[in-house]
C-alpha positions as CSV (number, residue, x, y, z in Angstrom):
1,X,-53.5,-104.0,-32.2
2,X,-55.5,-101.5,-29.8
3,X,-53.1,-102.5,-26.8
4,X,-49.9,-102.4,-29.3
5,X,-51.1,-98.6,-30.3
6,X,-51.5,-98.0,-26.2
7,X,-47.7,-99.4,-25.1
8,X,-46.3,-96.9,-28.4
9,X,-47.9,-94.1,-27.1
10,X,-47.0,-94.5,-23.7
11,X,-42.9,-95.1,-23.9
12,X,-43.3,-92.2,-26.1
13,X,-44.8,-89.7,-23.1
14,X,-42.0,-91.3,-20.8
15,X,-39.3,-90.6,-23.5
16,X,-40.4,-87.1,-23.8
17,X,-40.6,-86.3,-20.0
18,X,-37.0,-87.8,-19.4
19,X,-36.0,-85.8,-22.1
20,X,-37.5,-82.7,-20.6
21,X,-35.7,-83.2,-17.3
22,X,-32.6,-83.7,-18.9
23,X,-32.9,-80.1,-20.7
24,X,-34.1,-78.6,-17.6
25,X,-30.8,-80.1,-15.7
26,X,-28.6,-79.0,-18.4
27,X,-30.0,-75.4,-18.3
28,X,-29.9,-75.6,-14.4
29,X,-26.2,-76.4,-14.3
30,X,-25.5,-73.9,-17.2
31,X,-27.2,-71.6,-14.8
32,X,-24.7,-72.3,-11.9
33,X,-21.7,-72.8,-14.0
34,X,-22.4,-68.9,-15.2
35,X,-22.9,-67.8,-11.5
36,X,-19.8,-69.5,-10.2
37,X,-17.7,-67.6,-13.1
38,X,-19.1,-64.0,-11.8
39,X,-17.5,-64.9,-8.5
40,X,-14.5,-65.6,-9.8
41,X,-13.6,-62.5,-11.2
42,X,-14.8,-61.0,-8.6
43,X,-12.0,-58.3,-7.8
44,X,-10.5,-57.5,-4.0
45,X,-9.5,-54.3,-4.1
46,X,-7.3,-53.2,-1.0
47,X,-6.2,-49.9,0.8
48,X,-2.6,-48.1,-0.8
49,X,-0.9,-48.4,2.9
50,X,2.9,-49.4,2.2
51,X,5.6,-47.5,-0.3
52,X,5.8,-50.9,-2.1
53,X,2.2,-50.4,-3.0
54,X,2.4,-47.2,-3.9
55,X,5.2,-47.4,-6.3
56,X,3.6,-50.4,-8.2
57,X,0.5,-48.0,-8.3
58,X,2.0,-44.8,-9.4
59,X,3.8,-46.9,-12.0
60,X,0.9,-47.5,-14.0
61,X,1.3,-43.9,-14.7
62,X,4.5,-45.2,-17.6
63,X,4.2,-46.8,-20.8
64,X,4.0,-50.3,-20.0
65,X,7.5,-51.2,-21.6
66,X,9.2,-48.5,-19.7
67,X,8.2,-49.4,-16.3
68,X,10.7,-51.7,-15.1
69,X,13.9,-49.0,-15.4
70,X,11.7,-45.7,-14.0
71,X,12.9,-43.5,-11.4
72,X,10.5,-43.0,-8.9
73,X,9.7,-40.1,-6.7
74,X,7.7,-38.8,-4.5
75,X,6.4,-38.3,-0.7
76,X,6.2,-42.2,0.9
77,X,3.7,-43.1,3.4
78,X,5.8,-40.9,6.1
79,X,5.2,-38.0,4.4
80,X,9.0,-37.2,3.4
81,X,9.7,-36.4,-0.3
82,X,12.5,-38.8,-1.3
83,X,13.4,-41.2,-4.2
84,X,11.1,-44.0,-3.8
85,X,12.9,-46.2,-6.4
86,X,15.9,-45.5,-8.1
87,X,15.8,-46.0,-12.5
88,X,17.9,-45.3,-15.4
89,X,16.0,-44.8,-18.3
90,X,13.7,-41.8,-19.9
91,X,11.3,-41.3,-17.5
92,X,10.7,-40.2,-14.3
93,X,7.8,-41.0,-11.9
94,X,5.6,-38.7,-9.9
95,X,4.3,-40.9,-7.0
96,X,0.5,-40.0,-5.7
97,X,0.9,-38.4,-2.7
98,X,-0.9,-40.4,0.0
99,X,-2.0,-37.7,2.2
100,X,-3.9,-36.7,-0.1
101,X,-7.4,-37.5,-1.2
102,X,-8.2,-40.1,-4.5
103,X,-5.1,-41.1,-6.6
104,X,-2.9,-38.4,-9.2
105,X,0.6,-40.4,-10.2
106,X,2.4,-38.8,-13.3
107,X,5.5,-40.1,-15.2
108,X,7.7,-37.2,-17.0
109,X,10.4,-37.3,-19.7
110,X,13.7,-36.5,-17.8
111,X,14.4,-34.0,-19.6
112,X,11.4,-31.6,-18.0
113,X,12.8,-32.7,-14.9
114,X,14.6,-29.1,-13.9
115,X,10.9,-27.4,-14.7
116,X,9.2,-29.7,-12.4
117,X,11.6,-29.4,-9.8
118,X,11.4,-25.4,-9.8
119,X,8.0,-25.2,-9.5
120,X,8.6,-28.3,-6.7
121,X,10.9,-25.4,-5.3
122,X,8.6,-22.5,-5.5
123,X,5.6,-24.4,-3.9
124,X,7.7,-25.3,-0.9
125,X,8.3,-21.5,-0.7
126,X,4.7,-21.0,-0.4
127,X,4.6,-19.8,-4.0
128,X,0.7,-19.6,-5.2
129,X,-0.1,-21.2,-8.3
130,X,-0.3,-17.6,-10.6
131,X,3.1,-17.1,-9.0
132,X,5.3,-20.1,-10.2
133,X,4.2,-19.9,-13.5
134,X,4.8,-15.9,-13.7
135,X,8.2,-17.4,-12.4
136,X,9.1,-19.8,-14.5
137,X,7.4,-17.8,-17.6
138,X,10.5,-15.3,-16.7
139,X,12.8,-18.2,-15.9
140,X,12.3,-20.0,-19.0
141,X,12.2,-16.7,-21.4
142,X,15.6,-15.6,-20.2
143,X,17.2,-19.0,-20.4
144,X,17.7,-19.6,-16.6
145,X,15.0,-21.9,-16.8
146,X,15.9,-25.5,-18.8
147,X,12.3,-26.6,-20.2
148,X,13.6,-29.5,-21.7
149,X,13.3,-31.2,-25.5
150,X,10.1,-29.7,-27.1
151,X,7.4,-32.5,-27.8
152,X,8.7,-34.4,-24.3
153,X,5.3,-36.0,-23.0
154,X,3.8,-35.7,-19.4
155,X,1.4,-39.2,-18.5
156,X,-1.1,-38.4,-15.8
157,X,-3.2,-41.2,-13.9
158,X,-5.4,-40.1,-12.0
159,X,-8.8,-41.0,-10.3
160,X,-11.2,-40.7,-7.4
161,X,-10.8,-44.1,-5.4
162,X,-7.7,-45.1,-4.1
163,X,-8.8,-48.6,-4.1
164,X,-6.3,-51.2,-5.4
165,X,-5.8,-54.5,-7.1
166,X,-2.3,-55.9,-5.8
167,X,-2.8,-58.4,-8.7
168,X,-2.5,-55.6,-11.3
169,X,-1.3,-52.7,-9.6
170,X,-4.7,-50.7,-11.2
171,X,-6.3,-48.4,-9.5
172,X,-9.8,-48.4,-9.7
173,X,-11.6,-46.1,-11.8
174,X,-8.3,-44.6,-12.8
175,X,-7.6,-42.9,-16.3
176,X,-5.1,-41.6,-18.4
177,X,-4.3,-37.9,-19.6
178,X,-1.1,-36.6,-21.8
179,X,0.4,-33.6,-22.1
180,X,3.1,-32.7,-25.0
181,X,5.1,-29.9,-23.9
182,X,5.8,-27.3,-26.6
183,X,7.3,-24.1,-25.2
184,X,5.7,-21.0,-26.6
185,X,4.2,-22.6,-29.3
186,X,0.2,-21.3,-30.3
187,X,-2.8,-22.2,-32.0
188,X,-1.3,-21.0,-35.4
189,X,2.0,-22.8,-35.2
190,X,0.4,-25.8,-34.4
191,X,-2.9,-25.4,-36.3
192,X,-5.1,-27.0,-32.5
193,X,-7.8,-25.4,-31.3
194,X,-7.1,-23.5,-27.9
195,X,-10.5,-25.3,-26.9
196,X,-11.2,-28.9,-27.2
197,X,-14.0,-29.3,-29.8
198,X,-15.5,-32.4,-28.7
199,X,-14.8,-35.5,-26.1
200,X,-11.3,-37.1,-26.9
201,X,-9.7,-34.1,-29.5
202,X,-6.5,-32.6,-28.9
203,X,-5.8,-28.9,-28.4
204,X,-3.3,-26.3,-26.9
205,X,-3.1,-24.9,-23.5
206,X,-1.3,-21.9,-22.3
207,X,-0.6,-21.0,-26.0
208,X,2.3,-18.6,-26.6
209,X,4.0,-19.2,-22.9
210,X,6.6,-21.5,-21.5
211,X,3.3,-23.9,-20.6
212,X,2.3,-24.3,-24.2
213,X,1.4,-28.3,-24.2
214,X,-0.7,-29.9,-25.9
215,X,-3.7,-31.4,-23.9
216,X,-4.9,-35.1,-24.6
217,X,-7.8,-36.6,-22.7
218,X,-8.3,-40.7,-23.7
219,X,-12.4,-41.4,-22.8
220,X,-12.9,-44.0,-19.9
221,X,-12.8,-47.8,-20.8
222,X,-16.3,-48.1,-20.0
223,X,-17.0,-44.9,-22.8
């Protein structure tokens, strides 16, 4: 009976060690299956050195539906300003300029496109910043100056790196900011704050001028 207790105790310390082993392998290739999927994902992000690039780049700058039919402009990787792409629908795309340091794509309503030409114009001139708008604030109050359907929306994407995914045309660390363009409109017509009052809230720039827009400012993903 002694010897019977002796063999029961024993298969029962073997069954428990193999047991043991078996968690530790499962946990081991848990381990490795979880370090294999962070390399996978890892992303290759690439310089912006050909126009195709930097359309599909400055297109992120466009509602997602609309990007497929945009007119895109802008200086290519020669440095001339000429249509990059041609489109037919609302909106018009600002291409980042690739002399330039980080990344700054826009996409306009057409309709704005005389006032961004003009002051396109009056920069070429040599124009300094407080002079094109004192311009166009003349301009536009006289009627020269077309500024387009009020409430027409202005998409900025913008960001310090200029380091791209060719998988999804992001940029990385890029972010969105919208502008609504409402000529001469002010704090009281609109009932905004001239001053944002916190991260993420709306409010009015250049109230009471041909600039009035309203100024929106999403948070980073990662916020």
């Amino acid at each position: 009976m002694k010897r019977f207790l002796v063999v029961i105790a024993l298969a029962g310390a073997l069954i428990s060690c193999k047991n043991t082993g078996e968690s530790k392998k499962d946990t081991d290739d848990s381990a490795t299956t979880e370090s294999n999927t962070v390399e996978q994902v890892e992303t290759n992000y690439v310089p912006i050195d050909s126009d195709e690039a930097l359309i599909a780049a400055s297109l992120m700058a466009a509602p997602e539906e609309s990007r497929a039919e945009c007119k895109v402009i802008g200086y290519n990787m020669a440095g001339e300003f000429v249509t990059l792409r041609e489109g037919d629908n609302e909106f018009i795309v600002l291409a980042d300029d690739p002399k330039k340091s980080g990344f700054n794509a826009a996409c306009y309503h057409k309709s704005l496109e005389p006032f961004m030409a003009r002051g396109r114009e009056l920069r070429a001139e040599g124009k300094t910043g407080p002079e094109i708008f004192d311009i166009r604030e003349q301009e536009a109050k006289s009627g020269k100056l077309d500024m387009g359907k009020p409430g027409t929306t202005l998409h900025i994407y913008y960001g310090e790196s200029d380091q791209y995914n060719p998988e999804t045309h992001e940029v990385e660390g890029a972010q969105y900011r919208y502008v609504v363009y409402l000529p001469f409109a002010t704090a009281e017509s609109t009932g905004l704050p001239e001053k944002p009052v916190g991260p993420n809230h709306p409010w009015i720039m250049n109230p009471g001028t041909h600039r009035a827009h309203i100024m929106i400012s999403p948070l980073p993903d990662d916020k």
